[in-house]
C-alpha positions as CSV (number, residue, x, y, z in Angstrom):
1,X,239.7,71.5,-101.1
2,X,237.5,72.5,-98.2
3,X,236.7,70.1,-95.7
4,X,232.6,69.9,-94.3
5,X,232.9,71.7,-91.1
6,X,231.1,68.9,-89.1
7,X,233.7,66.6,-91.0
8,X,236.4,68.8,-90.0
9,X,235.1,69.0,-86.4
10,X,235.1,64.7,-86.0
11,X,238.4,64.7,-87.3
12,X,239.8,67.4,-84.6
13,X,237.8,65.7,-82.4
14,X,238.9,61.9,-82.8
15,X,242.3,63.2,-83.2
16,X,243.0,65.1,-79.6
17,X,241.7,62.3,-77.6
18,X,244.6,60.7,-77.5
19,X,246.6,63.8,-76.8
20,X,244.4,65.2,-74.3
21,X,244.6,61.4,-72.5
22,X,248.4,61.7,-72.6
23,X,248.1,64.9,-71.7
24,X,246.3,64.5,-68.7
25,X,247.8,61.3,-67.1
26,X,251.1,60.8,-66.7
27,X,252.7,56.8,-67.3
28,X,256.6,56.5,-66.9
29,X,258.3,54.8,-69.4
30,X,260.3,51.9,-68.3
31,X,263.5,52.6,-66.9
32,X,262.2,56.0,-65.7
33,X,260.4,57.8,-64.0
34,X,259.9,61.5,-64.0
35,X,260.2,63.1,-60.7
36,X,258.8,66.7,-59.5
37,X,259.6,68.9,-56.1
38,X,256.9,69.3,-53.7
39,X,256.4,72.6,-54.7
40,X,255.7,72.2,-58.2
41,X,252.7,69.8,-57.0
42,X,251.3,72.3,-54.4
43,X,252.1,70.1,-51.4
44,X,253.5,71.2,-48.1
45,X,257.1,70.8,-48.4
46,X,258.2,70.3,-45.1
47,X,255.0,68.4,-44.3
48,X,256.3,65.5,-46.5
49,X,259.7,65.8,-45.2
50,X,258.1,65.3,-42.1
51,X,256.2,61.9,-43.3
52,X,259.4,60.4,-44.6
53,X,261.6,60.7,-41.6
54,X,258.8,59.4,-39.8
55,X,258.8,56.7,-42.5
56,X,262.9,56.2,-41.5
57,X,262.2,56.4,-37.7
58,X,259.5,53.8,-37.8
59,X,261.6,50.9,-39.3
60,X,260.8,47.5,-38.6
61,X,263.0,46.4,-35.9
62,X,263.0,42.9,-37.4
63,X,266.1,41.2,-38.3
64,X,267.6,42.3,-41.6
65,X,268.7,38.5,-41.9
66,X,265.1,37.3,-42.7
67,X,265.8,33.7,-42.1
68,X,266.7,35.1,-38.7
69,X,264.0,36.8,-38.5
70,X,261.5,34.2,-39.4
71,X,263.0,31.9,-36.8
72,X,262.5,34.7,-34.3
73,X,258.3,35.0,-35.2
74,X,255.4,33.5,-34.7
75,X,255.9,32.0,-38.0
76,X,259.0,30.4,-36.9
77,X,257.3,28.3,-34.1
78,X,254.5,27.0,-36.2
79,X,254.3,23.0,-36.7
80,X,256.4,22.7,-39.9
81,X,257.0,26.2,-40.0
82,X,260.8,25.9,-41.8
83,X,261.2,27.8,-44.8
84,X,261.4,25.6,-47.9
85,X,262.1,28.4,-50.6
86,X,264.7,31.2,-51.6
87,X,264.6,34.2,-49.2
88,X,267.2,37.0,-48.7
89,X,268.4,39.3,-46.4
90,X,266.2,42.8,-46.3
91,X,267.6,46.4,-46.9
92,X,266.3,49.2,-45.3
93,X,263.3,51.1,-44.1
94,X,262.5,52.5,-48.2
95,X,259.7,53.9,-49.9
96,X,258.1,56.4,-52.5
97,X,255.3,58.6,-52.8
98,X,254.0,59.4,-55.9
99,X,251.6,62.4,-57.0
100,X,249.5,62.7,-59.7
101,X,252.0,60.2,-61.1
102,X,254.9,62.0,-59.9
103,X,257.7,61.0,-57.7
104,X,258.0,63.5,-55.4
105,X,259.8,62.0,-52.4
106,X,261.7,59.0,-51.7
107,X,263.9,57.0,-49.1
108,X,266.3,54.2,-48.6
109,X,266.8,52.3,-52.1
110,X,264.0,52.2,-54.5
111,X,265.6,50.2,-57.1
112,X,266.8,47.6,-54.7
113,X,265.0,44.3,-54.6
114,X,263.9,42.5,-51.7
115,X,260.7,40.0,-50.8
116,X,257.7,41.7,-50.7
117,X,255.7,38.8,-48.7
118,X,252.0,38.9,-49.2
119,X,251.9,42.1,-51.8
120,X,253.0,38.5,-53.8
121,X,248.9,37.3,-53.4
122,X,247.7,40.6,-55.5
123,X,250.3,39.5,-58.2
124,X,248.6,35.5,-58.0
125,X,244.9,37.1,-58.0
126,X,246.1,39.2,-61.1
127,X,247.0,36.0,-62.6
128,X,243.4,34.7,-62.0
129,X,241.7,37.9,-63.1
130,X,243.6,37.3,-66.6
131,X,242.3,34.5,-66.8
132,X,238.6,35.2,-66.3
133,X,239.5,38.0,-68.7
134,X,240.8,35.4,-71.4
135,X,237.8,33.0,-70.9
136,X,239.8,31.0,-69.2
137,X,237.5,30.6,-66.3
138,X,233.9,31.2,-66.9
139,X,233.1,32.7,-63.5
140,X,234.7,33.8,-60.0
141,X,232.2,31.8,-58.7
142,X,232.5,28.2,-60.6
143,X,233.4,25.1,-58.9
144,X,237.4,25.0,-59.3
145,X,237.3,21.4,-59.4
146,X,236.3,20.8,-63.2
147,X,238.5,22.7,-63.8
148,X,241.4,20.4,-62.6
149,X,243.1,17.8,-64.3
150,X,245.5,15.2,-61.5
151,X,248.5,17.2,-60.7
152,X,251.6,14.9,-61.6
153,X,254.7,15.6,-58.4
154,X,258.1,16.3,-60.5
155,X,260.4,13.9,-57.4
156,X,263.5,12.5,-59.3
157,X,264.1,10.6,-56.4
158,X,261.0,8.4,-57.8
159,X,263.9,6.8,-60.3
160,X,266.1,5.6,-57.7
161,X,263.7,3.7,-55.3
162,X,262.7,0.3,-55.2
163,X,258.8,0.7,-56.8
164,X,257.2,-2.8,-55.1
165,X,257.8,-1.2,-51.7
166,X,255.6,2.0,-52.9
167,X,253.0,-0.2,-54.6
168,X,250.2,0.7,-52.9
169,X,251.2,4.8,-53.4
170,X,249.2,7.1,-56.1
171,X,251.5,8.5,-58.3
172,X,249.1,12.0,-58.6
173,X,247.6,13.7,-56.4
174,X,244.2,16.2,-56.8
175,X,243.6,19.2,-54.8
176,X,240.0,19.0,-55.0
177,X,239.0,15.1,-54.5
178,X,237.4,15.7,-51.2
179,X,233.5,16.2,-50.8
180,X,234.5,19.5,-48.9
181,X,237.1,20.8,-51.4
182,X,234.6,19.9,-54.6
183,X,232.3,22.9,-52.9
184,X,234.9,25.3,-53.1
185,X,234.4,28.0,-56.2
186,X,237.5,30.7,-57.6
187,X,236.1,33.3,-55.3
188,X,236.5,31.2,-52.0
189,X,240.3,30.7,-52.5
190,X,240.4,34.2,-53.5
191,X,238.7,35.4,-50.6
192,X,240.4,33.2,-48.3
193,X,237.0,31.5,-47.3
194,X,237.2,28.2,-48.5
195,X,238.8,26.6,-45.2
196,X,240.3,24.0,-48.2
197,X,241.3,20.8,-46.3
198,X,244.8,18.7,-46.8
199,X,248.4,19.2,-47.5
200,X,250.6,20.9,-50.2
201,X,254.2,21.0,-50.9
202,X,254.6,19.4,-46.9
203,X,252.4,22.4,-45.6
204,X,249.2,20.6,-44.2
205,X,246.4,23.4,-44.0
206,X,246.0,22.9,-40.4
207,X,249.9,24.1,-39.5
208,X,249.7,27.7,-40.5
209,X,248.5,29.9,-37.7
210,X,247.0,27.4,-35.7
211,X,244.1,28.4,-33.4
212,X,242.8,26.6,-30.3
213,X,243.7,23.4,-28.7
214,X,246.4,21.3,-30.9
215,X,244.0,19.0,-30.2
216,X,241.5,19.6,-32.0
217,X,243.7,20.9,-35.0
218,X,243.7,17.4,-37.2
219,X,239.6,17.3,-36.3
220,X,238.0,19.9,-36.4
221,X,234.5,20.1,-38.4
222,X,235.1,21.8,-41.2
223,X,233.4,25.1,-42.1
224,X,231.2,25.3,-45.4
225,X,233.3,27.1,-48.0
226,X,232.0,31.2,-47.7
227,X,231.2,31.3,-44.1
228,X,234.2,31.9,-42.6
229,X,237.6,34.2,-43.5
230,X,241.1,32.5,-42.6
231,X,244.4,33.9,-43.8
232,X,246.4,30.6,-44.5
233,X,249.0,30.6,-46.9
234,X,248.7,26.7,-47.9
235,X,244.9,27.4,-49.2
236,X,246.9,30.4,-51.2
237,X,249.1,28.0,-52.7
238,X,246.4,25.8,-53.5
239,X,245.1,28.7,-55.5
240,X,248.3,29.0,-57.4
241,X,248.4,25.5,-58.4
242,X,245.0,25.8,-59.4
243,X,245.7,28.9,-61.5
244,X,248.8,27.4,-63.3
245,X,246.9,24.1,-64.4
246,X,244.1,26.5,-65.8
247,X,247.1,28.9,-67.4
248,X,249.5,25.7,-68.9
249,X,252.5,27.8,-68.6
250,X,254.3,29.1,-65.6
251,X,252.7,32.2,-63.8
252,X,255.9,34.3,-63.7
253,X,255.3,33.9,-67.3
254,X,251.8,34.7,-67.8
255,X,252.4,38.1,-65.5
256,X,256.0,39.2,-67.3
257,X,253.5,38.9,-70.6
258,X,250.2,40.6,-69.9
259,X,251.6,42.9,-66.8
260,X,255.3,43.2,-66.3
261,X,256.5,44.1,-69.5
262,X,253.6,46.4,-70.3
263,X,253.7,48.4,-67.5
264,X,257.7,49.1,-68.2
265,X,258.8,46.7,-64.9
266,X,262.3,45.9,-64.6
267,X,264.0,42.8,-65.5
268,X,264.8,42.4,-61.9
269,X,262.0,41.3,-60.3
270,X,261.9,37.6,-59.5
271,X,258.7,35.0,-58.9
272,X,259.5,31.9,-57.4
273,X,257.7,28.6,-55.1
274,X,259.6,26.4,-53.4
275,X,262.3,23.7,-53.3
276,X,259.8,20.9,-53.6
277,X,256.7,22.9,-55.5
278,X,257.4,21.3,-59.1
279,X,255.3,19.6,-61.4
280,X,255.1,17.5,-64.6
281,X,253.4,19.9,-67.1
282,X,252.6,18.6,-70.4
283,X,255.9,17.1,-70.1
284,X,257.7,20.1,-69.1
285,X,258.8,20.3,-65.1
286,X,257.4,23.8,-64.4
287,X,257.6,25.1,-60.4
288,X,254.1,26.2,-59.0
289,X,255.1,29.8,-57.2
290,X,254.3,30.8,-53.6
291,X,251.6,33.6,-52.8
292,X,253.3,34.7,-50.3
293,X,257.0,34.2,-48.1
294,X,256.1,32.4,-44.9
295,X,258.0,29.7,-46.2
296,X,260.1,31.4,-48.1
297,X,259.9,31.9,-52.1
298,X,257.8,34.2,-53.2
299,X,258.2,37.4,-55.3
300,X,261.2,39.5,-54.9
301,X,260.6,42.5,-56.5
302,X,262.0,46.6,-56.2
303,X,259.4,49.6,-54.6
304,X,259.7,51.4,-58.4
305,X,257.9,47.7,-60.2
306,X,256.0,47.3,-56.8
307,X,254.7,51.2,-57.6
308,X,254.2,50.4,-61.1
309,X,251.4,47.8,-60.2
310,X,250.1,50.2,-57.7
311,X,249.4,52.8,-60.0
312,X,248.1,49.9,-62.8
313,X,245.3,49.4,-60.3
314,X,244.7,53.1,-59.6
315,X,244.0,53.2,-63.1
316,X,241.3,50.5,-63.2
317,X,243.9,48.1,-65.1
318,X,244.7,50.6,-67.3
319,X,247.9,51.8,-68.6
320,X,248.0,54.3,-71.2
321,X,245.2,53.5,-72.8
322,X,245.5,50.0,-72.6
323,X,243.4,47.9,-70.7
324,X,245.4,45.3,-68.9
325,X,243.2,44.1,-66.4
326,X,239.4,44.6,-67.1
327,X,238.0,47.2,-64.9
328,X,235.2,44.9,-63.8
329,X,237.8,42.3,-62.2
330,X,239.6,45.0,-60.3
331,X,236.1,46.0,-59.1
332,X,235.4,42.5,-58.1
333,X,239.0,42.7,-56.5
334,X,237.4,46.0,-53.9
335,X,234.5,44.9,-53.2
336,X,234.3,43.4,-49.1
337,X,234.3,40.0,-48.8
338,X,231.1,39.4,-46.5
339,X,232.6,38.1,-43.6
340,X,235.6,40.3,-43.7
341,X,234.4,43.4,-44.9
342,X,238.1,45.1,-44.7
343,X,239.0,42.3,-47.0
344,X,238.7,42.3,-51.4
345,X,240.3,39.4,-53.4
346,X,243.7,38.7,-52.4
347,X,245.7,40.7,-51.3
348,X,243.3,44.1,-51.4
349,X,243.0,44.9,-48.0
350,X,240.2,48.0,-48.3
351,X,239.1,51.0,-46.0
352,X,236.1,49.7,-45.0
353,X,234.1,52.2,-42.9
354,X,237.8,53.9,-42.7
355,X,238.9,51.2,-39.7
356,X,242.0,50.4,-41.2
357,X,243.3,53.7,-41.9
358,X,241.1,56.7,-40.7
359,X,242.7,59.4,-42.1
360,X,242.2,58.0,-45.7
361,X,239.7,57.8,-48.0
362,X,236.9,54.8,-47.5
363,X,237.6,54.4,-51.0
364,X,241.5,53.6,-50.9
365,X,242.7,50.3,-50.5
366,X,246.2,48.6,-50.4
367,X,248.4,45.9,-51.2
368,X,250.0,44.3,-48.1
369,X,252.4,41.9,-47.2
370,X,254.9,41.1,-43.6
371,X,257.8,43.4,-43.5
372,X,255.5,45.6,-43.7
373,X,255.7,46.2,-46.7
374,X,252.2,48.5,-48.4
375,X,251.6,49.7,-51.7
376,X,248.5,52.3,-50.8
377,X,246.4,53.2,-53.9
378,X,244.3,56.2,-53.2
379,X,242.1,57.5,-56.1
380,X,240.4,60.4,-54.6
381,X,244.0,61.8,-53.9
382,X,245.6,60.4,-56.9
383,X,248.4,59.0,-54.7
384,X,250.5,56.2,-54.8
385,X,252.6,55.5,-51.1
386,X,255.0,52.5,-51.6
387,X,256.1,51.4,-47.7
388,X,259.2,48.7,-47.4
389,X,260.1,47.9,-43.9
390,X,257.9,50.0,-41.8
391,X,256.2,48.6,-38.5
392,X,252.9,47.6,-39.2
393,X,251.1,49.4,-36.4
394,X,252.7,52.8,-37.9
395,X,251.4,52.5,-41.6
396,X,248.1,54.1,-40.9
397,X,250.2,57.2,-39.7
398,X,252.2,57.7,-42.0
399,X,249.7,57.7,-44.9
400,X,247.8,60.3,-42.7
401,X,251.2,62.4,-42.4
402,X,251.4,62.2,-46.5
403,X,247.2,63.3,-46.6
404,X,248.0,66.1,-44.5
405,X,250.9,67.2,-46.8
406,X,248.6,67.5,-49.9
407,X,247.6,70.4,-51.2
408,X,243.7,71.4,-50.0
């Protein structure tokens, strides 16, 4: 029987799609991932060689011992500033660079995992993006506080004290009870506007990175939540608290689920809070994770999974043909917070106006954490640099060394 040529033309058509996508995007499956030589890509050979021993030379000079090392920071010397969660002793300077989804150069141990600080808050505002996905939350810009029900401490030593002396204690506590923190939407936590006032998990907002007079720190007016940008970790782990009550389920569960396991991660990478960061969760004790590892905790994770999310958002939440994350929250994720214009949803750090790295694209934009660790996402290039252990103030240059090595 002979088909209708426009009949037979549809059915070509619908058919190749698929094979022309697969065809012309590249996604590893997990456990590998296909390598090429520089040559085979075009790019300058020695060039590259070039940006990964520069990449090796420019090591942090950080303690490998990262308890150490915290001690020996700025972090270290904050009021409270003792680590309350897991943390583990760093490897060295590694990385990978990765070309039209191609490994084409690599250092140090890819496949070993270590902390990766603040690249952690990407992972959290993924979490929240799911759930704005899900219709879970309604809007980025909602008031979090309807959305909270009285968070319930998990302390067993509760069952050993003598309760008339603690009469007078709540047994919950809310995040957002204040007439400051009730004005606080999504988007200010994930923006880091929100200048959210109190205490979480023995972290009281004003301890981390204090500014000005000590004096003043306890009484200061507060600013109205979206005028002002402060990096604090404790308002970030308000956000994951949030999150979790919203999600009813453990985050490192929600992301092995929607992201992890799709994406082909390994089963190595780890997502944990800290010592005293559990709840009672519809009677389950489930641990509220960290955003980050100034206290410790946090995600521990290798540069290959740490890649693998990189290139998920080069890909607009894609991954082979599957739409993870919906391409209208990553876009919400680059676009400048107004006060911080070199500043998405946590943690995109963008190229506004190209200040941040000048040799790149205005459109790139990275995932950063201390360390330094960077997971640069460049779609104009279709490159993918994943940084572990590199001085900060030497990132810039070597993405420029890695432009320059691409072919023209």
């Amino acid at each position: 029987m002979r088909l209708n040529p426009f009949i037979h033309f549809l059915i070509l058509t619908v058919f190749s799609i698929p094979v022309l996508y697969a065809q012309g995007t590249y996604f590893p499956e997990a456990g590998e991932w296909q390598e090429k030589t520089p040559q085979e890509l075009g790019i300058h050979t020695q060039k590259l060689q070039e940006a990964i021993s520069f990449a090796i030379q420019e090591e942090s000079e950080a303690a490998k011992n990262l308890k150490m090392a915290h001690y020996q920071s700025a972090f270290g010397r904050e009021p409270f500033g003792y680590p309350i969660g897991p943390m583990k002793n760093r490897g060295e300077a590694t990385g990978l660079i990765i070309y039209k989804g191609y490994v084409v150069g690599k250092w140090g141990d890819p496949h070993r995992v270590d902390l990766t600080f603040s690249v952690a808050k990407s992972i959290l505002s993924t979490t929240v993006g799911l759930a704005y996905d899900k219709g879970l939350i309604k809007s980025e810009k909602d008031l979090v506080y309807p959305y909270m029900a009285p968070i319930i401490p998990y302390d067993p030593h509760k069952q050993l004290m003598n309760k008339a002396d603690h009469l007078y204690e709540e047994d919950i506590f809310e995040l957002f009870a204040t007439d400051h923190n009730k004005k606080i939407t999504w988007e200010h936590l994930l923006r880091q506007t929100s200048d959210w006032e109190g205490s979480l998990w023995g972290k009281p907002d004003w301890a981390d990175r204090p500014q000005g007079n000590s004096s003043t720190w306890l009484t200061r007016t507060r600013h109205e939540p979206g005028t002002v940008y402060k990096y604090n970790d404790t308002r970030v782990n308000v956000l994951a608290l949030a999150i979790l009550n919203v999600w009813r389920k453990p985050l490192p569960q929600v992301l092995k689920e929607h992201i992890m396991d799709e994406i082909g991660a390994s089963p190595t990478w780890r997502w944990t809070g800290y010592e005293n960061s559990y709840i009672v969760l519809d009677g389950q004790v489930v641990q509220s994770v960290s955003g980050g590892s100034h206290w410790g905790g946090g995600l521990f994770i290798s540069a290959y999974d740490q890649a693998r999310f990189g290139y998920l958002t080069l890909h607009q939440g894609k991954w082979n043909g599957k739409q993870l994350i919906s391409e209208e929250w990553i876009n919400k994720s680059r676009t400048p917070t107004s006060v911080q214009s070199n500043y998405g949803f946590m943690n995109y750090f963008l190229n506004t106006e190209r200040k941040e790295i000048p040799a790149a694209p205005e459109s790139a934009f990275f995932h950063l954490g201390a360390g330094t660790n960077m997971v640069y996402v460049d779609e104009e290039n279709d490159l993918i640099i994943v940084t572990r252990w590199i001085k900060n103030e030497k990132k810039a240059d070597l993405v420029k060394l890695v432009l320059e090595s691409l072919p023209k």
